[in-house]
N, C-alpha and C positions, 0 to 999 in steps of 0.2 A: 439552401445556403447555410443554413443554420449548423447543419451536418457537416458541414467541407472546413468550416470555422471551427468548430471542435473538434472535429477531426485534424487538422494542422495547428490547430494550440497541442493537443495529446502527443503529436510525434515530437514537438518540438520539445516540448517539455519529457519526453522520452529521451533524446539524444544528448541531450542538456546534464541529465544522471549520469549516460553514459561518457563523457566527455566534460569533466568538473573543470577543465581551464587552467590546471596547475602549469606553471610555465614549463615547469621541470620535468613536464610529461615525457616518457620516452627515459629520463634519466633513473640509474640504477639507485633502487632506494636503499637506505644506511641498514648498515647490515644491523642483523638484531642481535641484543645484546647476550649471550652466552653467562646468565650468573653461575657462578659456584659455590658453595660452602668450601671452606677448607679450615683445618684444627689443628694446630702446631704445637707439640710439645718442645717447651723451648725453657732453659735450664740460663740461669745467671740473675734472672730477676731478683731484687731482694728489697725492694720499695713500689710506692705510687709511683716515685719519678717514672721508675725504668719501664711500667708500663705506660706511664706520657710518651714514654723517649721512643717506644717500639709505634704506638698507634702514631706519633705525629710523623714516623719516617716514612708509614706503610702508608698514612695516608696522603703523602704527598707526590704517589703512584700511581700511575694513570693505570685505569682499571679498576683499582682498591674502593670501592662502594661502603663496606661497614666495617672498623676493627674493632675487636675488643681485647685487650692484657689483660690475664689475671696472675701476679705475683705468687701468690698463695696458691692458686691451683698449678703455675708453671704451664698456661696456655693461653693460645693466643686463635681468637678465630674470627676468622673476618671473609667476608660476601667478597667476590671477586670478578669480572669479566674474564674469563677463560678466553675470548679473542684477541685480548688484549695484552694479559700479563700471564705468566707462566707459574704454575707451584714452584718452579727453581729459583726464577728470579725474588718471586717472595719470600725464598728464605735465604736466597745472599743479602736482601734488604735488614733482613735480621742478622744476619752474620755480621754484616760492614756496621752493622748498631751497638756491635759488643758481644751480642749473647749467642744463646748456642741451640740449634734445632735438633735437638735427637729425633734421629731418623728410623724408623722402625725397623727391627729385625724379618731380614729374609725371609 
């Protein structure tokens, strides 16, 4: 008897792993996030503001995860979801900001 009792507490508690009860079972899980680095040389900076002015615009872009402006270096790099936002869009975000993304030679 002893055996038939541990033996159906084990399966139950085997199926039980298999089958955690989420309601959503069945439903397609969030896709994963795609991060990127990406580094922009970007030309017009010439203060602290103007790199406030580029990180608060980048970040208020869904996907933009980390910015950084540097004035003095003329770059701007910041972590991005590639599923999300695109390298073009990130740098018309920069363009409609004022400043200017030199694009790399061919």
């Amino acid at each position: 008897m002893k055996n038939v009792f541990f033996l159906t507490l084990l399966l139950a508690a085997f199926f039980a792993c298999q089958n955690p009860g989420n309601p959503k079972s069945g439903a397609a899980d969030p896709p994963i996030a795609e991060m990127a680095r990406l580094e922009l040389h970007v030309t017009g900076m010439t203060c602290a503001g103007c790199e406030n002015s580029i990180e608060s615009a980048l970040s208020k872009e869904d996907g933009i995860d980390e910015v950084e402006a540097s004035f003095q270096d003329e770059i701007v790099t910041l972590m991005y979801d590639a599923s999300i936002i695109s390298p073009g869009a990130i740098k018309e975000v920069i363009r409609q900001t004022g400043y200017t993304v030199v694009e790399d030679a061919p």
